[in-house]
C-alpha positions as CSV (number, residue, x, y, z in Angstrom):
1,X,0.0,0.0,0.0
2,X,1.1,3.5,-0.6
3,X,1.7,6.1,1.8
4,X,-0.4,8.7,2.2
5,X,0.7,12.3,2.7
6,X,-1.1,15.1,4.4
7,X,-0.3,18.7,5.0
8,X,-1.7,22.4,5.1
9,X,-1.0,25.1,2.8
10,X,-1.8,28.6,3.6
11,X,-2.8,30.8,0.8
12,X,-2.2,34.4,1.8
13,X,-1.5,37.7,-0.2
14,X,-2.9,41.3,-0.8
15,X,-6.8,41.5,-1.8
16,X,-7.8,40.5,-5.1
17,X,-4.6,39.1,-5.8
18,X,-6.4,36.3,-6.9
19,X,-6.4,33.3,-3.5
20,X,-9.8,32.2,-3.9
21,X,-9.7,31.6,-7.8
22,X,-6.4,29.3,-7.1
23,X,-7.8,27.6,-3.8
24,X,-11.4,26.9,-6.5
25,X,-8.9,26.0,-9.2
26,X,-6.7,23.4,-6.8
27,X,-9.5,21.7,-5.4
28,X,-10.9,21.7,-9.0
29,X,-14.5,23.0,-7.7
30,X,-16.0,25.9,-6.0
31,X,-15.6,26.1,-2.4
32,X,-14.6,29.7,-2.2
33,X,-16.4,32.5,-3.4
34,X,-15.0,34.8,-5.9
35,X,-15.8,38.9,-6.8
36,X,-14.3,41.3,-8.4
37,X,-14.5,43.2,-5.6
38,X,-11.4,42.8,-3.3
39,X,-11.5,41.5,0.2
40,X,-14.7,39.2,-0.6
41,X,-13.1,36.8,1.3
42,X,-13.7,37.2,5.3
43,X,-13.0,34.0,7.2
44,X,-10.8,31.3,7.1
45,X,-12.2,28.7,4.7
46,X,-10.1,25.3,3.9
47,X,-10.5,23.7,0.5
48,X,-9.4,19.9,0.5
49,X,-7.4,18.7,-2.9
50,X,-6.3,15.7,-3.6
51,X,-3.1,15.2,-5.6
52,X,-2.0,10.9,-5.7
53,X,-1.7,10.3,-2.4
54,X,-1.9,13.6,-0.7
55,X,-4.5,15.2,1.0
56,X,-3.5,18.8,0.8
57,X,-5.4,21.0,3.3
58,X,-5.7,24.6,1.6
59,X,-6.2,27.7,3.7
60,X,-8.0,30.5,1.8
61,X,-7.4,33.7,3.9
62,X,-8.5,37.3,3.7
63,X,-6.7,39.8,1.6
64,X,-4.0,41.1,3.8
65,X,-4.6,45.0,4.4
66,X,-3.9,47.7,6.9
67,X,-7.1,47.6,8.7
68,X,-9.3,50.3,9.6
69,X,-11.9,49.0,11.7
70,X,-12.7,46.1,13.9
71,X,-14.1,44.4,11.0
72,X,-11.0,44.9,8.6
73,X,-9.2,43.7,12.1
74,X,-10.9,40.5,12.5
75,X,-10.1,39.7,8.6
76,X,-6.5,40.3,8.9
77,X,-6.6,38.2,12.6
78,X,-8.0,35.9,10.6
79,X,-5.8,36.1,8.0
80,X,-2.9,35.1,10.0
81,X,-4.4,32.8,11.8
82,X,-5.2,30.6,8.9
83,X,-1.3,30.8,8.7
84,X,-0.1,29.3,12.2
85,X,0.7,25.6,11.7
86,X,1.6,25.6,8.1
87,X,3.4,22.7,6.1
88,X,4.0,25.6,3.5
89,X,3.0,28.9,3.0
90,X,2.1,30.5,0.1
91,X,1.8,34.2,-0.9
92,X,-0.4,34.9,-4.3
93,X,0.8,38.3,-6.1
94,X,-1.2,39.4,-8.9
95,X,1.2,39.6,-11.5
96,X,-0.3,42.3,-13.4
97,X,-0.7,44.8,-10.7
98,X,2.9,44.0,-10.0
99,X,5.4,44.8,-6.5
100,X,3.1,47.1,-4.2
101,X,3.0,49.0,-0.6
102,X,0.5,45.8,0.6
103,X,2.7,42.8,-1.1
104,X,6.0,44.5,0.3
105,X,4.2,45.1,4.0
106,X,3.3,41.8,3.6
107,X,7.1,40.1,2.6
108,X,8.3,42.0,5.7
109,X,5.9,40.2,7.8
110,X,7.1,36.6,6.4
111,X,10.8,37.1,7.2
112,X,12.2,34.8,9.5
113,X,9.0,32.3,9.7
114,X,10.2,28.9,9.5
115,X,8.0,27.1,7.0
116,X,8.9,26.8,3.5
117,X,7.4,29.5,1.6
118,X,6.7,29.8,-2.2
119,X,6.0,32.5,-4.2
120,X,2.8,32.8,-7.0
121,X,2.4,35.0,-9.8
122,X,-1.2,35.0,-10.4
123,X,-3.1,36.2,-13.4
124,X,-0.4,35.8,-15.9
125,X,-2.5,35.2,-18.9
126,X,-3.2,39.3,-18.4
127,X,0.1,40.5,-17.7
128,X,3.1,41.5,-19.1
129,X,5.2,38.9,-19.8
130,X,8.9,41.0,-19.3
131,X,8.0,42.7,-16.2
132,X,6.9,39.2,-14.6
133,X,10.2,37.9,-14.5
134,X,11.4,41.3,-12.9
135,X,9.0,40.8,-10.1
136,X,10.0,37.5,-9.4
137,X,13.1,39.1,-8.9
138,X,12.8,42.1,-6.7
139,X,10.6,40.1,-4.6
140,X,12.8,37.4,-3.9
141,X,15.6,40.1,-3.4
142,X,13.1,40.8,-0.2
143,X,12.7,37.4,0.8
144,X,14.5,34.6,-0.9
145,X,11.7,31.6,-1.7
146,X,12.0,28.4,-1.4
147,X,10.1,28.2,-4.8
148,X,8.4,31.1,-7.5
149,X,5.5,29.2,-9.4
150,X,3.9,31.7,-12.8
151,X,0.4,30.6,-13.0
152,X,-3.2,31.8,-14.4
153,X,-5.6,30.5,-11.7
154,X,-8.2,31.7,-14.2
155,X,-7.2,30.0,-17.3
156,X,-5.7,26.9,-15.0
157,X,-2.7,27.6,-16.7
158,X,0.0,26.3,-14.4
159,X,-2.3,25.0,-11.5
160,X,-1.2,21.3,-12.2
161,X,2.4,22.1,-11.6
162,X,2.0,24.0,-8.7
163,X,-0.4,21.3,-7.5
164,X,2.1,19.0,-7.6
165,X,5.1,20.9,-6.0
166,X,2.4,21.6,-2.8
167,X,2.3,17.6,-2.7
168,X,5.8,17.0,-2.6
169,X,6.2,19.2,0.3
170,X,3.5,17.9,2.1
171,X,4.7,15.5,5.6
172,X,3.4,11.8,5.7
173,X,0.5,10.8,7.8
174,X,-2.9,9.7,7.3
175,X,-6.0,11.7,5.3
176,X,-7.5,14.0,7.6
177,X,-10.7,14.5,5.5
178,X,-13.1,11.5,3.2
179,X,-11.7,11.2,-0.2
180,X,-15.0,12.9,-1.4
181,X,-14.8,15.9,1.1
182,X,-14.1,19.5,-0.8
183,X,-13.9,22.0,2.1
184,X,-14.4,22.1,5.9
185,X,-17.2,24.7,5.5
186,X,-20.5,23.6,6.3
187,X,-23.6,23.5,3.7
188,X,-24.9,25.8,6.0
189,X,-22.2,29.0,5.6
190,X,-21.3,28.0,2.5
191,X,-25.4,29.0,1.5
192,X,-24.5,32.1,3.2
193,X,-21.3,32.7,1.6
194,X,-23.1,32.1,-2.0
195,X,-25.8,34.3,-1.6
196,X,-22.9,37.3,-0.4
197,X,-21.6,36.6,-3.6
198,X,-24.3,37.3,-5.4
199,X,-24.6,40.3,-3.7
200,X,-21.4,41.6,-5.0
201,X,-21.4,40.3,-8.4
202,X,-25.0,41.7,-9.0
203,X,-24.6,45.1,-7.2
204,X,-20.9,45.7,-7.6
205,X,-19.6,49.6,-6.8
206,X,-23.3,50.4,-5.5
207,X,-23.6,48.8,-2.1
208,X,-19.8,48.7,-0.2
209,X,-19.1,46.2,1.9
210,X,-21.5,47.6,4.5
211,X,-23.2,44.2,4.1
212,X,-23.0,40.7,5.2
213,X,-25.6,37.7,5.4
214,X,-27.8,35.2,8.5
215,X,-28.9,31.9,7.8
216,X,-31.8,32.1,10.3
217,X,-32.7,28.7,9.3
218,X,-31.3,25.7,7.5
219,X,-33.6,22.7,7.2
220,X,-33.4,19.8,5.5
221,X,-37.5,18.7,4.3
222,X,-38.4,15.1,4.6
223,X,-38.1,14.9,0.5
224,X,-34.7,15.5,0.6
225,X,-34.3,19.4,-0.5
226,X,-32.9,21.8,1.6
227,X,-35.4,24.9,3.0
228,X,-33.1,27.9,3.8
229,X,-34.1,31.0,5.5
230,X,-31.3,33.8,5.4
231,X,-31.4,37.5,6.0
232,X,-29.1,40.1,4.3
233,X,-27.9,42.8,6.9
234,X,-27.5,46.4,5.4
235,X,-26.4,49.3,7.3
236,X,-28.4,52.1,5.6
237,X,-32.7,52.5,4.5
238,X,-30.8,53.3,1.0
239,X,-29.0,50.1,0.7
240,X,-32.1,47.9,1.3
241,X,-33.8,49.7,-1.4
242,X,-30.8,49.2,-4.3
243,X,-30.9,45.2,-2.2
244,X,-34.5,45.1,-3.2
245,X,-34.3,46.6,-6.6
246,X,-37.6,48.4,-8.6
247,X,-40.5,45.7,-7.1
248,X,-38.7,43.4,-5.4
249,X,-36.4,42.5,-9.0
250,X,-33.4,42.2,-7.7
251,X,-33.7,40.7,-4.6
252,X,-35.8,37.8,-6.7
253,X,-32.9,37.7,-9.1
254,X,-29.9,37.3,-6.1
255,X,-32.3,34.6,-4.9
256,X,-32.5,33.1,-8.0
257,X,-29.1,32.7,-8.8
258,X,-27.8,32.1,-5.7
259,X,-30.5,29.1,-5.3
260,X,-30.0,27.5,-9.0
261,X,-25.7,27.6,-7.4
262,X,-26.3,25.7,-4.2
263,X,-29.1,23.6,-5.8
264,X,-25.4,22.4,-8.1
265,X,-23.5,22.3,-5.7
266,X,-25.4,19.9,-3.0
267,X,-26.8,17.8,-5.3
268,X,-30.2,18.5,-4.1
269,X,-33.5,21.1,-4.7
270,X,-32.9,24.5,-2.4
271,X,-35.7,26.6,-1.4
272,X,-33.8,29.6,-0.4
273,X,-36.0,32.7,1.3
274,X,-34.6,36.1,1.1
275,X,-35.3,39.4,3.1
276,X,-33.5,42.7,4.0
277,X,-33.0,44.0,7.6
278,X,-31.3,47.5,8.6
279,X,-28.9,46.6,11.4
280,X,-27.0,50.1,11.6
281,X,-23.9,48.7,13.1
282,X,-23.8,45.2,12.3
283,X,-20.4,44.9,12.3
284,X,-19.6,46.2,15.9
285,X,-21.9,43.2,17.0
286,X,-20.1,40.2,18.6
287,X,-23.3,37.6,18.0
288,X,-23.2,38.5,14.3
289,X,-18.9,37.8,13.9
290,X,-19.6,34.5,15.4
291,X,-22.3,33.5,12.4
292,X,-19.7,34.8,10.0
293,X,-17.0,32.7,11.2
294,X,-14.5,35.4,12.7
295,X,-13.2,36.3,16.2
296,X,-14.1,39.3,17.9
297,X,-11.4,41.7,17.9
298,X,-10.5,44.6,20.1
């Protein structure tokens, strides 16, 4: 019999550098949401990839950032959390936007940890070829890498390599997950997580990130579909009107998608119920971090 191989890697980097796309593109399905918009990402969320006979254990972390409020606080907490007890660590650049104030804050704050640590270029199938290459060199003139991977977690260009590399450098020991397991997140904030995604993919620059969802309720019906009760939490009167759209249309139409995604993704009819609260202040409220999956800062 073989022996089996099992190891975490944490994904970290600036926002919108691209984690989530590559964590997706690894496991080779969804398990993390992706936006445009940066910082989409807000808790710790572990994908589970299978490469031969290793189980690799992939943290997707927030976007690293110099935080402004307790929210942004909890993210990055969060952030480096998801980073204690690595096997390797793994910082995602976005090769088009190039060497930065955030990925060189962040490069200062790897030096001297003791896990192997590999550097990404994401999005190469947008950037410019030449000036990859010089990235790869000034920032490993910051910290030297154990390895530099260029890859398109988009296109999937690359993905298989790096895959591989991550598997190599994983220690023996037994599968911590079932071979059939994708993430550690339960069916239960993962429906939360969808619908949030919605949100930002349907309303983009119009409502900021003054916005988060509750699964009030999450039951499954004795015919085997799943009935779903969630409430999306805007700060502002204003926001739950460009939530609910011109009679109701766009609220239907977040609904709509996000149900026909989880409906895919379990394997199972949803019946997903959607309405709009004011909470002025949601995010200074401790119960509300907790359904979100992050710690209470200070």
């Amino acid at each position: 019999m073989m022996t089996q191989s099992c190891g975490l890697v944490a994904i970290v980097g600036a926002p919108n550098a691209g984690k989530s796309t590559l964590v997706n593109a690894l496991v080779g399905q969804k398990v993390a949401i992706v936006s445009p918009k940066a910082q989409t990402t807000r808790a710790r969320l572990m994908g589970v990839a299978i490469e031969d006979q290793t189980q690799l254990l992939l943290v997707d972390t927030p976007g690293i950032f110099e935080p402004k409020r307790r929210l942004d606080r909890a993210m990055v907490a969060a952030a480096w959390g998801g980073a204690e007890g690595a096997d390797v660590l793994a910082l995602v650049v976005d090769g088009k936007g190039g060497v930065g104030a955030k990925v060189t804050a962040i490069i200062e704050s790897l030096v001297g940890r003791p896990e192997p640590t590999y550097l990404i270029l994401n999005k190469v199938d947008v950037a410019d070829k030449p000036k990859l290459l010089l990235h790869a060199e000034r920032l490993n003139a910051l910290l030297p890498f154990t390895e530099t991977f260029f890859v398109s977690a988009g296109t999937g260009d690359g993905v298989a390599e790096l895959k591989t590399a991550f598997a190599a450098a994983m220690p023996e020991g037994p599968w911590h997950y079932p071979e059939d397991q994708v993430s550690d997140a339960s069916e239960r904030s993962l429906a939360a997580e969808v619908t949030r995604e919605q949100l930002y993919l349907q309303l983009h620059a119009e409502l900021p990130y003054a916005s988060t969802i509750e699964t009030e309720t999450y039951a499954e019906r004795d015919d085997g579909s799943v009935e779903i009760h969630q409430q999306i939490l805007v700060e502002r009167p204003t926001q739950r009107a460009i939530v609910l759209g011109k009679g109701g249309a766009r609220i239907r139409e977040i609904g709509a998608r996000a149900r026909a995604e989880l409906a895919g993704i379990m394997g199972k009819p949803v019946h997903l119920y959607l309405h709009v609260k004011v909470k002025p202040g949601w995010d200074e409220d401790r119960e509300t971090y907790r359904d979100i999956g992050l710690d209470w800062v200070e």
